[in-house]
C-alpha positions as CSV (number, residue, x, y, z in Angstrom):
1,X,13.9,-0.4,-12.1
2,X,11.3,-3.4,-12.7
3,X,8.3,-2.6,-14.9
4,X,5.6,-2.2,-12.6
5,X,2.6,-2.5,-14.6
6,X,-0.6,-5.0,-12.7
7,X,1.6,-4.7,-9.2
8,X,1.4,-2.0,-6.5
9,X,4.0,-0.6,-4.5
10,X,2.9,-1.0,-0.7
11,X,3.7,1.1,1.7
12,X,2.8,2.6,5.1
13,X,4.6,5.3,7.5
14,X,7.6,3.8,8.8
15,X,6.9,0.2,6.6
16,X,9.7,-0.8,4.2
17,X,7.7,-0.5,0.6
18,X,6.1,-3.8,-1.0
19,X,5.0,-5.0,-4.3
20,X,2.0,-6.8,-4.3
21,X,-1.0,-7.6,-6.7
22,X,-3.1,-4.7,-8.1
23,X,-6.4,-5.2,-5.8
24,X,-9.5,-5.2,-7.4
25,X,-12.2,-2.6,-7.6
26,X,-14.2,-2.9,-4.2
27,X,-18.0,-2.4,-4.2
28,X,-17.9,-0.3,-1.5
29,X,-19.6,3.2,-0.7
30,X,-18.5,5.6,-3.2
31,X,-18.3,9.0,-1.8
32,X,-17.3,10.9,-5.4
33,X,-15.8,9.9,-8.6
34,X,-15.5,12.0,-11.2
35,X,-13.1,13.3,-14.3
36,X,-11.2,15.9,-13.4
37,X,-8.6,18.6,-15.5
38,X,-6.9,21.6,-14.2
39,X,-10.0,23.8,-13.7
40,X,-11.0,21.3,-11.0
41,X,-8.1,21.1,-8.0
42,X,-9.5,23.6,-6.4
43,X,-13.2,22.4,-6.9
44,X,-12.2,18.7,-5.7
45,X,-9.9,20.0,-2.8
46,X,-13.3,21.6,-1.8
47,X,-15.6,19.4,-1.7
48,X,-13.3,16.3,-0.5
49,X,-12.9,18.7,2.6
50,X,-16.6,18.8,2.6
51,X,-17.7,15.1,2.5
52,X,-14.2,13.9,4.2
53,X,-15.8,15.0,7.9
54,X,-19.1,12.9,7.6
55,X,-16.6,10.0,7.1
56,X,-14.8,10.4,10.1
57,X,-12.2,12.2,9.2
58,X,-11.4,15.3,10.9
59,X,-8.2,17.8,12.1
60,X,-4.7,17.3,11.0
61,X,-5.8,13.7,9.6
62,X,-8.6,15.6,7.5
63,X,-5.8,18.7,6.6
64,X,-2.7,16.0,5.6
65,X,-5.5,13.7,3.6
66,X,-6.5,16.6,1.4
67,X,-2.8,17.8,1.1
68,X,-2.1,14.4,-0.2
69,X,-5.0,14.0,-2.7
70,X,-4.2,17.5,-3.5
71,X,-0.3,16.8,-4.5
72,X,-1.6,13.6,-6.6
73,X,-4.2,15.5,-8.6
74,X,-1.7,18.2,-9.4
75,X,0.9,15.5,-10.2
76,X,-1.5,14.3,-13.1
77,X,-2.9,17.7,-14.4
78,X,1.4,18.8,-14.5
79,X,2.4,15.4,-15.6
80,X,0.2,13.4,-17.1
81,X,-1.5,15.1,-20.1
82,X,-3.6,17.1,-18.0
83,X,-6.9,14.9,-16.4
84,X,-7.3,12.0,-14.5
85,X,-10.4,10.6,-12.6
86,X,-10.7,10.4,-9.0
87,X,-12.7,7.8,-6.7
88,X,-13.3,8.5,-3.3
89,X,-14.9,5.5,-1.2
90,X,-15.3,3.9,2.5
91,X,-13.8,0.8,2.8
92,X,-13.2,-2.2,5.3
93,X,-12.7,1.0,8.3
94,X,-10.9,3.3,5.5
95,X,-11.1,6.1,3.2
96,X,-9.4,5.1,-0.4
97,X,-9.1,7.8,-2.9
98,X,-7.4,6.0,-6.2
99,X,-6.5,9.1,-8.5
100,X,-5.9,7.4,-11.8
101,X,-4.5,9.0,-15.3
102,X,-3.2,7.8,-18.8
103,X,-0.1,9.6,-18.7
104,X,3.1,8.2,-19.5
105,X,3.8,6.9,-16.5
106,X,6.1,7.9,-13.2
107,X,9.8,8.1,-14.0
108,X,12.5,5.8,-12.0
109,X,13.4,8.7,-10.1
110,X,10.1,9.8,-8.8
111,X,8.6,6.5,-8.3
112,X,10.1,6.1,-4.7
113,X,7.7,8.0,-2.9
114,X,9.8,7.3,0.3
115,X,13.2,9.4,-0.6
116,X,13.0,12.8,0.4
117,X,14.3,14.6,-3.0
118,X,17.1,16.3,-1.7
119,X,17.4,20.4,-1.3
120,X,18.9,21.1,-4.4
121,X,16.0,19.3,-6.3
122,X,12.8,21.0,-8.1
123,X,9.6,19.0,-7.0
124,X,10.0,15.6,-6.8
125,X,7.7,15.9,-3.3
126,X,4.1,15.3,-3.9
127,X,4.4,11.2,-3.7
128,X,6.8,11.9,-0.6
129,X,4.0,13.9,1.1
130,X,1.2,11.4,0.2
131,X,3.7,8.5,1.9
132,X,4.0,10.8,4.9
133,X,0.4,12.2,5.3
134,X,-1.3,8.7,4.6
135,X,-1.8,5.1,6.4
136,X,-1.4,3.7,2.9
137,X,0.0,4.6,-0.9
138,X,-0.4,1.8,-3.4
139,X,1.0,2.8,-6.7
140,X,0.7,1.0,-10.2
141,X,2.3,2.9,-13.1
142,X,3.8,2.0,-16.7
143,X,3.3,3.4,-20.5
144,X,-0.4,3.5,-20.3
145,X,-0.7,5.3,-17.3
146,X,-0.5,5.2,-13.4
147,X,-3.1,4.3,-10.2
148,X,-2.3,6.0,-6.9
149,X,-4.2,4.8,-4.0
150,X,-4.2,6.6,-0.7
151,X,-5.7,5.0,2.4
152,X,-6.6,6.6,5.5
153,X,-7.9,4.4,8.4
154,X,-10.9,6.0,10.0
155,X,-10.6,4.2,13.6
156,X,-7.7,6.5,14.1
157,X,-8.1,9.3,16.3
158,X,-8.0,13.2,14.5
């Protein structure tokens, strides 16, 4: 596969994936953004859950969205040396939460977040989920680390 550092793998339920440009921070609201290590999942999953309603977010879009940060923090902390930083912001109608790390990067064979690792396989389903649970996963990934943005639209009803 294509070294993907600087582009971002677009895609949205049901939407064939896409490479486009990395997007540039937005100087939007900023709900939380912090460093984060193993001791925090549980902290973060909390209080995402917490400021997520105020947002607009609520029900089974509020339970997959945290399920989705969730899997990508705990991808990084089992992956990816261990801590990451995570942004939380409104945007343009939308909650982003870009979970970035300096880990080695996401193999090939767990980059395509739309494959469904098969039964026999261990893990392998955290980006799957994310592609499922979310209107939008932008990835960037290579040697120096990965950025995984997950977009939910808050015009959509709970």
């Amino acid at each position: 596969m294509e070294d993907r550092i600087g582009q971002t793998v677009r895609s949205a339920p049901g939407g064939e994936p896409r490479i486009d440009a990395v997007p540039a921070p937005a100087s939007s609201p900023v709900l939380l953004d912090r460093a984060f290590g193993h001791a925090d999942i549980t902290l973060l999953r909390h209080e995402i859950s917490r400021l997520l309603p105020a947002a607009g977010i609520t029900g089974d879009r509020l339970s997959g969205y945290v399920l989705a940060i969730n899997e990508v923090i705990t991808n990084v902390v089992l992956h990816a040396g261990g801590s990451g930083r995570i942004v939380l912001r409104l945007e343009s109608g939308s909650v982003w939460c870009v979970v970035t790390d300096s880990g080695p990067g996401i193999p090939d064979g767990y980059r395509d977040g739309h494959l469904l690792p098969g039964t026999e396989e261990i893990g392998g389903r955290g980006l799957w989920l994310a592609h499922q649970l979310c209107d939008e996963v932008t990835t960037a990934t290579g040697p120096i680390g990965t950025s995984i943005g997950l977009r939910m639209d808050l015009a959509t009803l709970s």
